[in-house]
C-alpha positions in Angstrom: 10.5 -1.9 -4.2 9.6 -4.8 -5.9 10.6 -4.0 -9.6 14.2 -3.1 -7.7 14.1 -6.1 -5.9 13.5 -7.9 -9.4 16.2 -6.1 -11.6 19.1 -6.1 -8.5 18.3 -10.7 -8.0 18.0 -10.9 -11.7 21.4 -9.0 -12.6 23.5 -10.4 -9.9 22.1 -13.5 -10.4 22.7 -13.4 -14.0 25.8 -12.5 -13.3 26.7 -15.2 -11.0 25.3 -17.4 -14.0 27.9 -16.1 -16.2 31.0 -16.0 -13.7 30.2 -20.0 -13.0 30.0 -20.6 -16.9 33.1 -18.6 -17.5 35.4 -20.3 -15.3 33.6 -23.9 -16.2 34.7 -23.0 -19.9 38.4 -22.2 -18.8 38.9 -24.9 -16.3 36.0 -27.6 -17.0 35.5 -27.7 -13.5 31.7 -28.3 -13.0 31.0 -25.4 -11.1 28.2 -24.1 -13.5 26.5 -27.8 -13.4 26.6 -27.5 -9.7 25.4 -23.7 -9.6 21.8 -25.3 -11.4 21.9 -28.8 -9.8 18.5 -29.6 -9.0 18.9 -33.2 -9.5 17.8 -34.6 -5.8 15.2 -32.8 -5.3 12.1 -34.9 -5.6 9.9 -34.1 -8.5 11.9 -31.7 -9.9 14.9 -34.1 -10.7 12.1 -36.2 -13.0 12.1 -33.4 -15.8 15.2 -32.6 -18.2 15.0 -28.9 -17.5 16.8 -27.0 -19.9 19.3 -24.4 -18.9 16.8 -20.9 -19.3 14.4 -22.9 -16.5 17.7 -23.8 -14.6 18.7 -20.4 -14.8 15.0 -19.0 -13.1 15.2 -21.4 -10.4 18.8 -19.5 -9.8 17.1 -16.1 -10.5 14.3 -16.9 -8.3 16.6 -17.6 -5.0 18.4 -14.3 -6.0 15.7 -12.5 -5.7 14.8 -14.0 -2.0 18.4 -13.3 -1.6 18.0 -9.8 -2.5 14.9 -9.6 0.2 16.4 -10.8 2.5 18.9 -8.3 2.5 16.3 -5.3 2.2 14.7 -6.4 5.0 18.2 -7.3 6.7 19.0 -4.1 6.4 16.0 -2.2 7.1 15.8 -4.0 10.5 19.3 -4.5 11.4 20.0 -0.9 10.1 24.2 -2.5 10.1 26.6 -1.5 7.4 25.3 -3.0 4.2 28.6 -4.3 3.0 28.8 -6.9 5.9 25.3 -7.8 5.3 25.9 -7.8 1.5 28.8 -10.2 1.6 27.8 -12.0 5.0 24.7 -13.1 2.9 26.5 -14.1 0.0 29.2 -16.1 2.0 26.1 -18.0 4.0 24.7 -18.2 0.4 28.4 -20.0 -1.0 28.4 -22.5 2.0 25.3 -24.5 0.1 28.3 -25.4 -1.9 29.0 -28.4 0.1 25.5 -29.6 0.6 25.1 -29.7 -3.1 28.3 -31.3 -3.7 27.6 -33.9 -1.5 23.5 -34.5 -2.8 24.5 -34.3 -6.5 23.5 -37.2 -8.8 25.3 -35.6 -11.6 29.1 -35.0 -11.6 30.1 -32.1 -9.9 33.1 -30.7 -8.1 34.2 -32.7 -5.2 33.8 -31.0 -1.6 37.3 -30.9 -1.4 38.1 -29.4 -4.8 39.4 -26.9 -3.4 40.1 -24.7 -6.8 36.3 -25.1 -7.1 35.5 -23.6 -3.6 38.1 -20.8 -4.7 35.8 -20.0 -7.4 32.4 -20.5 -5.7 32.9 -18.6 -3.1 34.8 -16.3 -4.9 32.1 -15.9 -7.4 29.4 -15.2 -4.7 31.5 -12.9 -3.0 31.2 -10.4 -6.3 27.3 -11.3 -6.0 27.2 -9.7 -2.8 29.5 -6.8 -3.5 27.2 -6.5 -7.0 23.9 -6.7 -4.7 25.3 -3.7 -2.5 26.3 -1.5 -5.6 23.1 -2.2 -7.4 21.5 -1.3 -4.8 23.5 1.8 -4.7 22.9 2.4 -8.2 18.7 2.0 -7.9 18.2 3.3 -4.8 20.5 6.6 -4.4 20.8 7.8 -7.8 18.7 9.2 -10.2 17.9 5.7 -11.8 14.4 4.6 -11.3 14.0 7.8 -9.1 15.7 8.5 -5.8 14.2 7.0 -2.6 15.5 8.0 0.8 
């Protein structure tokens, strides 16, 4: 469970990475700086971390993300859709938090073609944690498990 667990938070998340980056690129709205904004958090904010350290922070809370919805599922035993994208919606609303603690510029909490995109971008994170899981759990990748 664990090396699942690993490879379905680390592609999603990745993949998150990339959708923020992408549409940072195109519309040089920050919403890749905010995705890896670490900068008021206490001790952490004192080192220049570069973006591959950024990035496993943002891997790292995928992953609890991802175990979250194991076990949300396990116990809740509820479709996993809703608990795929009703995770990654909760997970989008640290949007405004983040906008509003940021030291660095990032989108305003009113931008509201950057909340398109954030929460856009973390609803295909959940939909991607559901088919990943899917695709490790109930096919022939990794082995089957029931």
């Amino acid at each position: 469970m664990v090396i699942r667990i690993l490879c379905i938070g680390g592609i999603a998340g990745i993949a998150l990475s990339a959708w923020m980056y992408l549409w940072q690129q195109i519309t040089a709205i920050k919403v890749y700086t905010l995705l890896f904004n670490v900068d008021f958090i206490p001790f952490i904010r004192q080192v220049d971390w570069n973006d591959y350290m950024l990035n496993l922070f943002h891997i790292i809370i995928s992953w609890a993300i991802v175990l979250v919805y194991f076990l949300s599922k396990k116990k809740l035993g509820r479709n996993r859709w809703i608990i795929g994208i009703g995770l990654s919606l909760c997970t989008a609303c640290v949007y405004f938090p983040l906008s509003l603690l940021a030291n660095q510029p990032v989108p305003a909490v009113d931008d509201w073609l950057a909340i398109i995109i954030w929460f856009f971008g973390h609803l295909l994170y959940g939909l991607l944690i559901v088919k990943l899981t899917d695709l490790f759990y109930n096919s022939k990748f990794l082995g089957k498990q029931s």
